[in-house]
N, C-alpha and C positions, 0 to 999 in steps of 0.2 A: 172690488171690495166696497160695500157701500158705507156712506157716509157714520163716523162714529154718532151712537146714542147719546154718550157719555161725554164728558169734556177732557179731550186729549190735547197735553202738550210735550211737542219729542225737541229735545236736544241733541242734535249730532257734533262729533268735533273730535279731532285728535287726541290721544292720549296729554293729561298737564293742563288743557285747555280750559280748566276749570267746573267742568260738566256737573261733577256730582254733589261738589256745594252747592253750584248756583242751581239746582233743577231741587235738592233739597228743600230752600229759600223761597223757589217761587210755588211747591206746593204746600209748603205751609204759608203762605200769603192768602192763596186761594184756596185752601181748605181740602187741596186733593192728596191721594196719594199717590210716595214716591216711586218707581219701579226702575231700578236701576239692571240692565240689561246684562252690563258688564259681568254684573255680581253673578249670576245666572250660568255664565261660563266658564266663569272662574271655580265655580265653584264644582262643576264636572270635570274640569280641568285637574282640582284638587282631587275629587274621588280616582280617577284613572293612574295617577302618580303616587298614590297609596298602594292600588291594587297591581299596580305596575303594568297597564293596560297598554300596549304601542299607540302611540298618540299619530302614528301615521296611518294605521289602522281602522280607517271607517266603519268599517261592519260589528267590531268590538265596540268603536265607540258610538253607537247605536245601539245595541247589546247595552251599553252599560247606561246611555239614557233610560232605556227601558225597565232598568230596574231602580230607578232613582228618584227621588222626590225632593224638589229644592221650593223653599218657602223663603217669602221674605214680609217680615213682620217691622211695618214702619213703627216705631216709637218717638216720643219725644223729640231728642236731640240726635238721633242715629236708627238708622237700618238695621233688625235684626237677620243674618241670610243664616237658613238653615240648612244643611244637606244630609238627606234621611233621619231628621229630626236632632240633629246637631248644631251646633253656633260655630261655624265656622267664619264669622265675621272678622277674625285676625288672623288665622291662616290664609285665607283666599288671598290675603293683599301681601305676602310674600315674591322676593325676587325670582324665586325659581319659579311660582307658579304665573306670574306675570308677564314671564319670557317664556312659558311654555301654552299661553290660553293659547294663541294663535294656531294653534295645529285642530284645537275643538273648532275654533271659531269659522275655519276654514272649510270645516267637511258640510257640504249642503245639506245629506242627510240630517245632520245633530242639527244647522241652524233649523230646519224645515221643520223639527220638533220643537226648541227651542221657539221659534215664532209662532205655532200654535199655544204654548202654553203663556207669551207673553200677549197675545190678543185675545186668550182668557179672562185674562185678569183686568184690562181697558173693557173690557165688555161688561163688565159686571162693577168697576164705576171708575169714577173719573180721576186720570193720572197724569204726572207729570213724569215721561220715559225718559229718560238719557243712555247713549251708544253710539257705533257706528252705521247704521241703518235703519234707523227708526221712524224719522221722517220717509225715505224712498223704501221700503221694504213692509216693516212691523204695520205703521200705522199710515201709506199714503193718505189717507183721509182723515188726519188730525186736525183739530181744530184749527191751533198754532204750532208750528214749525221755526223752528231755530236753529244755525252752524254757526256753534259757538267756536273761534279759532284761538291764537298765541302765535307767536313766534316763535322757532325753534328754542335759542339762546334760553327764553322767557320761563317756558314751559316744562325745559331741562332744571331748571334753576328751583322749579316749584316743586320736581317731584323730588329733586336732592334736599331740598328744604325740611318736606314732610317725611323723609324715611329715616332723616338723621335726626329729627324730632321724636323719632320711636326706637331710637339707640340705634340704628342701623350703621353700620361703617360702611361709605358709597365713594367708589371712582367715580369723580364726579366727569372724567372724559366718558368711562367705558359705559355709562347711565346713557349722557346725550347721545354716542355711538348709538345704543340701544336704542333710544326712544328714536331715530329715525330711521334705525334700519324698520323699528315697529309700525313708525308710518307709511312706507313703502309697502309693509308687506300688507296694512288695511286697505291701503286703497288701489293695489293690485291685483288681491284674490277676484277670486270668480265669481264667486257669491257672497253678494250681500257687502262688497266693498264701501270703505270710506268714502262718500262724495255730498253734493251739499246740492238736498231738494230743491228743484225749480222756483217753488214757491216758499221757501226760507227766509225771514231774516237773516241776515250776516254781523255777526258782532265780535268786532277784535276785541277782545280783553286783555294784551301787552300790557297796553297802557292802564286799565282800569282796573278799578278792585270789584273785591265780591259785590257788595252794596252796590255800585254804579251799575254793574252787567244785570242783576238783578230788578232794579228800576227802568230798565232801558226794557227786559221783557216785559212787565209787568205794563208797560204805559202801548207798546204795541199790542197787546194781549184785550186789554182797555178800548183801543181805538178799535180796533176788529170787533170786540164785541156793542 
């Protein structure tokens, strides 16, 4: 793949990790937009679970990329994601549909589409991606490269944080349960697993907040260029 025209920067890192604020942050810093990956999945995830499509079923779910069209219309202070011309930006981040991405996220085929359409959109101008294979898959050839991590404990803590913020009632064991059987199964699948680019920054953000993770990219971002 040769080198981006455009100025790409990917964010990799576990679920909790902080990815889709800070990748927010540093493209409005820099003036790019944001392309959130995740949302992408989620959001065929959610059309399948409508249509009651067998999520172990490749070939339907391929089938039903094919008839689907997912936009994502950066705004202000938040992403708009649409699926077939719908705002599905509070559905997609539901518990069933977020313990049910990983069956899309899984089948090569859908990623194989799925990563054409997202190095569509890096081509035609310059973005800030966040996921789990963005750096080693989507964009090897991105500008800057980033694996943003957490500790388990930390990361658990952030997503119970944010779901009980939006009235959610969360087990907060059966959540952490979750969130690491969901890191196993990222960075076991076959394609297009969780793992952290050769040439990555690594930045723990346990300890740090938004604003720090985000100065920390922004000053390597700075010295590369």
């Amino acid at each position: 793949m040769a080198a981006p025209q455009t100025q790409i920067v990917t964010i990799d890192g576990p679920a909790g990790a902080g990815k889709s604020t800070v990748a927010k942050q540093v493209a409005a810093a820099l003036s790019l937009a944001y392309l959130d990956t995740g949302a992408m999945y989620r959001a065929l995830t959610l059309k399948a679970i409508r249509q009651d499509v067998n999520l172990e079923d490749e070939d339907a779910l391929v089938v039903l990329a094919g008839q689907t069209t997912i936009d994502l219309e950066n705004h202000a202070s938040s992403v708009k994601v649409l699926l077939d011309e719908e705002d599905v930006s509070e559905a997609i981040r539901t518990i069933e549909v977020t313990n049910k991405t990983f069956y899309v996220a899984r089948a090569p085929r859908v990623r194989a589409i799925m990563v054409e359409w997202q190095r569509a959109i890096g081509e035609k101008k310059g973005v800030v991606v966040e996921g789990r294979d963005v750096g080693t898959v989507v964009f090897p050839q991105a500008t800057n490269k980033f694996y943003l991590d957490a500790d388990l404990t930390e990361r658990s803590r952030r997503r119970i944080e944010e779901l009980r913020a939006k009235g959610n009632d969360v087990d907060a064991d059966k959540l952490t349960a979750e969130l690491e059987e969901r890191d196993n199964k990222d960075k076991t699948r076959s394609v297009g697993p969780l793992k952290k680019a050769d040439d990555a920054v690594v930045i723990d953000s346990t300890h740090l907040s938004i604003d720090e993770v985000v100065q920390e990219m922004l000053k390597a971002i700075k010295k590369d260029g």
